[in-house]
C-alpha positions in Angstrom: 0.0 0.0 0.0 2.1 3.0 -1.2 1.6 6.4 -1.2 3.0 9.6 -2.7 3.4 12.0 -0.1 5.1 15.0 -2.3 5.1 18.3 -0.7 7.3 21.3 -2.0 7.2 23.4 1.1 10.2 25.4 2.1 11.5 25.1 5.7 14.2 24.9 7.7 14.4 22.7 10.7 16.9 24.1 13.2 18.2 21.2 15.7 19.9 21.8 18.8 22.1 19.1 20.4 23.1 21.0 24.0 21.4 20.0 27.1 18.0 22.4 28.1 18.9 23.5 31.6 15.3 25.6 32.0 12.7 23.0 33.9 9.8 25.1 32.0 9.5 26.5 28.9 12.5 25.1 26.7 13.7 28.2 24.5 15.4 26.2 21.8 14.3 23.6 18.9 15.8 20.5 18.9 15.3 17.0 16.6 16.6 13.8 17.6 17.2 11.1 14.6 17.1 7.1 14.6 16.5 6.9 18.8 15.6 3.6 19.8 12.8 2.2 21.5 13.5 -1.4 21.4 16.3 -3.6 20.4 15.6 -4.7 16.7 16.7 -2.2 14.1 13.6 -1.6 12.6 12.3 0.0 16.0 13.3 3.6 15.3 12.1 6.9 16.0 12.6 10.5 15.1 11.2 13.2 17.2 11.3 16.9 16.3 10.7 19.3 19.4 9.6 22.8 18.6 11.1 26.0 20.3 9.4 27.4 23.4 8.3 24.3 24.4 6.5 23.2 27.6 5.1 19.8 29.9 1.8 21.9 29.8 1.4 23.0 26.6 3.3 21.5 23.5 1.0 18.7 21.7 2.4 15.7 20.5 1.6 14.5 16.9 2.4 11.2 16.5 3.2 9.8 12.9 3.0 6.1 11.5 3.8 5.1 7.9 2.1 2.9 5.6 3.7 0.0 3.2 1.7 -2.8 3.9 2.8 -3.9 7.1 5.8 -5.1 4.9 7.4 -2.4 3.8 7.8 1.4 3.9 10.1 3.7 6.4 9.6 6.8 8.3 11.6 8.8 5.6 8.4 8.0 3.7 6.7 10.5 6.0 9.8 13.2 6.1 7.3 15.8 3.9 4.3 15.3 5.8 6.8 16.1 8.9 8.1 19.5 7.5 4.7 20.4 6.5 3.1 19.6 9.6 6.2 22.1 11.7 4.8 24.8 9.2 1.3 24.4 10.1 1.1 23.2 13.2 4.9 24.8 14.6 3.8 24.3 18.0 3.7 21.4 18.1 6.5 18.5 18.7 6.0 15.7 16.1 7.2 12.0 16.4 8.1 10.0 13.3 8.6 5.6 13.9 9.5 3.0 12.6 8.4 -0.8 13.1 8.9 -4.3 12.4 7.7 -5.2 9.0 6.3 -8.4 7.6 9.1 -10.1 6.2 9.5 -14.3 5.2 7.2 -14.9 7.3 8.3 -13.1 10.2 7.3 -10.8 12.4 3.1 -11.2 11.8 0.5 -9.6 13.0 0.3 -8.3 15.7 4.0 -7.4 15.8 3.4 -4.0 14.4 0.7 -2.9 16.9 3.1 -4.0 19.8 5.8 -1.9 18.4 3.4 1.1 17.8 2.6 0.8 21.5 5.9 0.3 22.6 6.9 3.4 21.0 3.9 5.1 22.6 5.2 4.1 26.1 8.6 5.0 25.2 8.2 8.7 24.1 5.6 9.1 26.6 8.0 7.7 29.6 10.6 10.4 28.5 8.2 13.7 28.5 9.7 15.1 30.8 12.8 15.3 29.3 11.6 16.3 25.7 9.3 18.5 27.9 6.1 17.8 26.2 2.4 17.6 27.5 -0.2 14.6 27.0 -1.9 15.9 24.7 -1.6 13.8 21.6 -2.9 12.7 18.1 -1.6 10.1 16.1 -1.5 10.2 12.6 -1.2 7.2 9.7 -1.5 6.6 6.6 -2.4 3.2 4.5 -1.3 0.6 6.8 0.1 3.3 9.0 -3.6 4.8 9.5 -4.9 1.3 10.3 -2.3 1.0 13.4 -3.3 4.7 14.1 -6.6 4.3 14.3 -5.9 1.4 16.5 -3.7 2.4 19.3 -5.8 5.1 19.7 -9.1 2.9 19.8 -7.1 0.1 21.8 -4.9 1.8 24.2 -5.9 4.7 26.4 -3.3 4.1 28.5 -0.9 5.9 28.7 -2.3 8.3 26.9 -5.4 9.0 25.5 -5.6 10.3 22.5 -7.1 13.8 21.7 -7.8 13.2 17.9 -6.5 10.7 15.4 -6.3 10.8 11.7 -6.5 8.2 9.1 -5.4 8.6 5.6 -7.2 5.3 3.8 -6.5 2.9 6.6 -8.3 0.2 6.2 -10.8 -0.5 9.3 -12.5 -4.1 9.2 -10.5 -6.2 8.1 -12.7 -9.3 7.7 -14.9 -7.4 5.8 -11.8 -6.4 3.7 -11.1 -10.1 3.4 -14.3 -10.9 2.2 -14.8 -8.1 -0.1 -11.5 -7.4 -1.8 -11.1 -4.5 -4.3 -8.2 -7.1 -5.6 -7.2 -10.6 -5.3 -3.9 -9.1 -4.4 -5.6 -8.0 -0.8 -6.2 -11.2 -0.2 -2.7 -12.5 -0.3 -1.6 -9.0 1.8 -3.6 -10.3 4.6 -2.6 -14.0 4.4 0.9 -12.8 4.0 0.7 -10.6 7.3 -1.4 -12.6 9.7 -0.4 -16.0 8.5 -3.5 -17.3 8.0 -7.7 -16.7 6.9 -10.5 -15.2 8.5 -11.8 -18.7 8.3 -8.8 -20.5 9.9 -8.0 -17.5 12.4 -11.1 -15.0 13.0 -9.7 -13.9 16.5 -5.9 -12.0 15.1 -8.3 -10.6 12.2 -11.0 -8.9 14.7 -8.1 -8.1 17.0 -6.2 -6.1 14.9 -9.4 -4.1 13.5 -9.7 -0.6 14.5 -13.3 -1.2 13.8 -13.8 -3.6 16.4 -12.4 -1.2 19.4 -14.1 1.8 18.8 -16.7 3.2 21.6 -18.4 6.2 22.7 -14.9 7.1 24.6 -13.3 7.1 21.1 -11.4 10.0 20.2 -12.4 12.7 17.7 -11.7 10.7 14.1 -10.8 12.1 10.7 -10.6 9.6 7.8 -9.5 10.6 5.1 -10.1 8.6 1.5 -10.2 8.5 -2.2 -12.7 7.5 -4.0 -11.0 5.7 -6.9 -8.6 3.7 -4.5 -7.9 0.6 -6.1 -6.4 -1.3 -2.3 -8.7 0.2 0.3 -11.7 0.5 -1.0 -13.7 3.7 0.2 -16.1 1.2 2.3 -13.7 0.5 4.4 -14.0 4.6 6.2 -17.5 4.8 5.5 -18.0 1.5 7.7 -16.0 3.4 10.5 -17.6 6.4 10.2 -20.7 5.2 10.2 -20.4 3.4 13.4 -18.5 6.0 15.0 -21.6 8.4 14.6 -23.8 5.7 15.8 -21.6 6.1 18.8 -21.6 9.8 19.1 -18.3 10.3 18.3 -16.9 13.5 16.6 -15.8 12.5 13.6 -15.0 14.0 9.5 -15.1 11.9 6.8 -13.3 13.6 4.0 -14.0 12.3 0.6 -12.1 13.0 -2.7 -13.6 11.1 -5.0 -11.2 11.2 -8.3 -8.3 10.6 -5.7 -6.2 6.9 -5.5 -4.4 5.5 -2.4 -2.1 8.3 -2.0 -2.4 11.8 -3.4 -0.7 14.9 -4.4 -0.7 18.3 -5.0 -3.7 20.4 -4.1 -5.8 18.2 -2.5 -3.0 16.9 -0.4 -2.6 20.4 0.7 -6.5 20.8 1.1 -6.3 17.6 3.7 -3.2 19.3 5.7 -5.2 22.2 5.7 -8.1 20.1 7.3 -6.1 18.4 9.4 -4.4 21.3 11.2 -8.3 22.8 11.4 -9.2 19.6 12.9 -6.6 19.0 15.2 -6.5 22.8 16.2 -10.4 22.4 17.4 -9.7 19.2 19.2 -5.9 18.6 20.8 -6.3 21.0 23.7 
């Protein structure tokens, strides 16, 4: 499941690599590459704290990459990141990594564990990157899928304030069972290991649809209407839920848009998205 995530934005990111003495508001910007929060190599993170920073204030956007489950890397995400510390500059934005599928290895649910583990990580070292609770998390593809379900999943140890989904796909039994491609099929034999009918229970465990309640955060999905891997079925079965739920949610539909998109409407949904996540990370 690849995207194209091309942004010509120009910014510079200043980094800072001497130690913040001041306890509260940290004057100085600072971006730390490739930190680990486990031992295999795949389970990387960057984080990129903004200037002026504070435990009580600065929100936490929290970044997951799509590929599959098999593929992909946070660089994927590296123009999403700088257009994110235009729009949202206040804000301190986490970028990971995680185990992919690979012969065989490392199946589901290895890459919501290491989503989670990276969760507890960054969220056991606030102090020190002096940053608040207040987070949203943020995928796309594959990457939206494990968004959408740490934030469904786990409200400990944080809850999420808002989380976005760029074409994730939700059910995926349904997705099974309804394929916009053989090739889907094979994706989810190839990451699970098995069939709905062999294996229902890691299929309904690892959908995001399955773990959402009223206590859900605020939800934006995000999805094209010509994607030819997750079909646009897939959000409209979450959203439709999550309003019979009561929960806050925008479905935003482009419907001559693919799995992955560029240009102006990619800039129209970071221009939703920092609406969105300005009205509900507080």
């Amino acid at each position: 499941m690849k995207y194209a995530f091309l942004i010509c934005i120009a910014l510079s990111i200043f980094s800072c690599t001497e130690k913040d003495n001041d306890p509260g508001t940290t004057s100085q910007a600072k971006t730390l590459k490739n930190e680990s929060y486990g031992a295999d190599a795949k389970q990387k993170f960057d984080i990129y704290l903004p200037a002026n920073r504070s435990a009580g204030s600065t929100p936490v956007a929290f970044m997951i990459h799509g590929g599959g489950w098999n593929e992909g890397d946070k660089a994927d995400f590296d123009p999403s990141v700088t257009a994110l510390q235009q729009l949202l500059p206040n804000y301190a934005v986490v970028n990971i990594n995680y185990r992919l599928v690979v012969n065989n290895t490392n199946l589901f649910p290895a890459q919501e564990n290491d989503v989670k583990a990276a969760v507890e990580y960054v969220y056991s070292k606030r102090a020190e990157y002096n940053i608040s609770d207040k987070w949203a998390f943020i995928g796309a593809s594959a990457g939206g899928h494990l968004a959408l379900l740490q934030a469904y999943k786990y409200p400990l140890p944080v809850k999420a304030k808002a989380v976005v989904s760029f074409f994730g796909p939700t059910e995926l039994i349904s997705l099974y069972n309804n394929p916009p491609t053989p090739l889907i099929n094979l994706l989810l034999v190839g990451v699970t290991g098995t069939t709905p009918a062999l294996n229902p229970t890691i299929y309904s465990q690892s959908s995001p649809y399955n773990f959402a309640t009223a206590q859900a955060p605020p939800t934006m999905l995000l999805q094209g209407g010509t994607d030819p891997l997750v079909p646009a079925s897939q959000s409209i079965l979450m959203r439709d839920k999550l309003n019979t739920l009561g929960v806050q949610n925008e479905y935003v539909f482009y419907p001559l848009e693919g799995h992955g998109w560029t240009g102006l409407p990619l800039l129209d949904s970071f221009d939703k998205i920092k609406t969105f996540l300005n009205k509900h990370v507080q």
